[in-house]
Structure formats: C-alpha cells, structure tokens
C-alpha positions in Angstrom: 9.5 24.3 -7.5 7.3 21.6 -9.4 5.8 22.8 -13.0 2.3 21.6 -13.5 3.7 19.1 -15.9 5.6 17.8 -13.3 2.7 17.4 -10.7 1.0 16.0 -13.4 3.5 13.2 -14.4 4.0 12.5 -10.7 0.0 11.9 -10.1 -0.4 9.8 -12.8 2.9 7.7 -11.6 1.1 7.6 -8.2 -2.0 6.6 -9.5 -0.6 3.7 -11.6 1.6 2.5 -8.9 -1.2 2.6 -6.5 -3.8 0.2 -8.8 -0.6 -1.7 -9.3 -0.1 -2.4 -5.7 -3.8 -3.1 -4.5 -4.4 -5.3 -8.1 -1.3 -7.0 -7.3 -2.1 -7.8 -3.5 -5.0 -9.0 -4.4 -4.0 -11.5 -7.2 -1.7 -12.8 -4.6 -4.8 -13.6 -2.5 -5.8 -15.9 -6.0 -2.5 -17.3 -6.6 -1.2 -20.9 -6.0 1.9 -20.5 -7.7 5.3 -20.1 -5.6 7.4 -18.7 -8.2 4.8 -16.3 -9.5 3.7 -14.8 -6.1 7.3 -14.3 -5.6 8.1 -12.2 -9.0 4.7 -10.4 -7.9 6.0 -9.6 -4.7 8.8 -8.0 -5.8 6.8 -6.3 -8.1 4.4 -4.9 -5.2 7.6 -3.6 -3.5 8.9 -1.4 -6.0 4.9 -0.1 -6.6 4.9 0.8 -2.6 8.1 2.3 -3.1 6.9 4.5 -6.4 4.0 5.5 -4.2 6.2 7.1 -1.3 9.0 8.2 -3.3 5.9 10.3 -5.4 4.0 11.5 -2.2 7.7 13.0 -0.9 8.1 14.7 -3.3 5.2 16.3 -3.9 4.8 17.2 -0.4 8.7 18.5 -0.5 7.3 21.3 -2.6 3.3 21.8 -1.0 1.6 19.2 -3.0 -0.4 16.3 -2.1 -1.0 13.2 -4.3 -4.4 12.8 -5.9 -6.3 9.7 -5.1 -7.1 6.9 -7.3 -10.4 7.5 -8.6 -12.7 5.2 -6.1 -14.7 3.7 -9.6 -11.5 3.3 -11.1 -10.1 1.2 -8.0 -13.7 -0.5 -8.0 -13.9 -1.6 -11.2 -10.1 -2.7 -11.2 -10.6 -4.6 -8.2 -14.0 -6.7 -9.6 -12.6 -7.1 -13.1 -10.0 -8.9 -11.0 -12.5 -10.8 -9.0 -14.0 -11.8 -12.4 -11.3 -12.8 -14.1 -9.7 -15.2 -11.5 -13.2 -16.6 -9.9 -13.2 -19.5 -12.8 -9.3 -19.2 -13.8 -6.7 -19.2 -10.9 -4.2 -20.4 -13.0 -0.4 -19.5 -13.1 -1.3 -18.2 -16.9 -4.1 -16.3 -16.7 -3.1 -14.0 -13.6 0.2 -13.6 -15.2 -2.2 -12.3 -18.8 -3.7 -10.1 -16.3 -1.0 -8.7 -14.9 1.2 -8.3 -17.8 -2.5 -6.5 -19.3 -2.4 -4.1 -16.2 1.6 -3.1 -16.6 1.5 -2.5 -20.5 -2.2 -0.4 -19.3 0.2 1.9 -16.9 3.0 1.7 -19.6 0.6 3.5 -21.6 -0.8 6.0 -19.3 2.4 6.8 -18.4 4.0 7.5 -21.7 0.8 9.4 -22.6 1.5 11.7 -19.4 5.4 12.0 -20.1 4.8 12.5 -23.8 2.0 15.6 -23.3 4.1 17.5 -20.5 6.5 19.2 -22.7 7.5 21.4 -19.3 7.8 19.4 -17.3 11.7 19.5 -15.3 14.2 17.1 -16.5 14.0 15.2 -13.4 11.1 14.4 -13.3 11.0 13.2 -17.2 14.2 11.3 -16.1 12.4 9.4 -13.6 9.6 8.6 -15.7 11.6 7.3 -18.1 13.2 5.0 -15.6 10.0 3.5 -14.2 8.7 3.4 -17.6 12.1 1.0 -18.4 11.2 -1.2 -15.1 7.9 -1.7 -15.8 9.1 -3.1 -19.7 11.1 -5.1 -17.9 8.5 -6.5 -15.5 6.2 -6.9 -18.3 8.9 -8.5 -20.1 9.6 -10.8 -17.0 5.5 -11.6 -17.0 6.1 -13.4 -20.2 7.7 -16.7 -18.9 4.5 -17.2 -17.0 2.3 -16.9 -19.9 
C-alpha cells in the first residue's frame, strides 16, 4: 500500500516528466538540428515512459495521477514560444532544455528529500530518474 510520501514523490515525478514531454515535443517542432532532435527524442521516450510507469502504479494501489497544473503547462509552453521565436538555434534550445532538466532535478530532490516515509522503492526509483536526468543534463552540455 502507497504512504502519502510515496503518492507524493510519484506525482511530482509525473508532473515533471509530463512538462518534460510536451516542452520537449514542442522544441522539436523549433529545431533544425539532426543530432539534437535525436538526443531529444530519446529524451521524450524515457519522459513517456516515466509517465506510464507512475500512472501504473498508482492505479495498482487506487490512486490516480494529478494533472499538471494547466497555468503551469501554459506558461511552460509560451516561455518556450518566447524563447525560440527569435533564437532557433542548436544552443539556445539545448540552454533551455538543459534549464528545464536541472528545474525537475530540483523539484524532484526537494520531493524525495521532504518524504522521510516514503517506501524504499519508491525513494530507489527516484534516485534512479534523478541519476538519468544528471546524465541527460550532462549530455545537454555538448550542445551548448
């Protein structure tokens, strides 16, 4: 049976992997560059997978994900829209996604880090996607 902590870990794993995915289809709608809209695909596949492997789980055990807040997704989506209008360029969507990773990094250590009771899984798992996502911020870099 999932703690509170761990419902709460999961939703804020769904709701990053979520903005993930939809930021990172729609950069790909920006992007010109072969070799970056491939590293961001494979980034998108993993966030799609995050998003099921959560929602399974949660429903395993009665639970439903929470949504991403629709002004959150809004205001993700046009600071997006902003950003790449002028600049399109290989560097500066790669500065904007490595920004958006190292944001979820942070939201999801914050989550792991107050849910002191939450099951060793599910702080196992965290810990995992919180490793992948260093290393897809770490992999952001060479695009710089």
């Amino acid at each position: 049976m999932l703690e509170k902590n761990d419902i709460d870990i999961l939703n804020t794993i769904y709701k990053n992997s979520r903005m993930a995915y939809d930021s990172t289809k729609q950069v790909l709608s920006r992007s010109r560059d072969p070799e970056l809209n491939d590293y961001l695909r494979r980034q998108m596949r993993h966030y799609a997978d995050n998003c099921t492997d959560v929602k399974n789980t949660l429903a395993k055990d009665g639970h439903r994900v929470n949504p991403v807040p629709a002004m959150q997704s809004l205001m993700a989506s046009v600071g997006i829209t902003m950003k790449t209008m002028r600049d399109s360029s290989r560097g500066n969507i790669a500065e904007l996604m490595y920004n958006g990773t190292n944001m979820g990094i942070v939201d999801i250590a914050r989550s792991v880090n107050r849910s002191h009771h939450a099951s060793m899984d599910t702080l196992q798992n965290a810990e995992a996607l919180l490793g992948q996502e260093e290393k897809y911020a770490d992999g952001l870099r060479k695009f710089l």
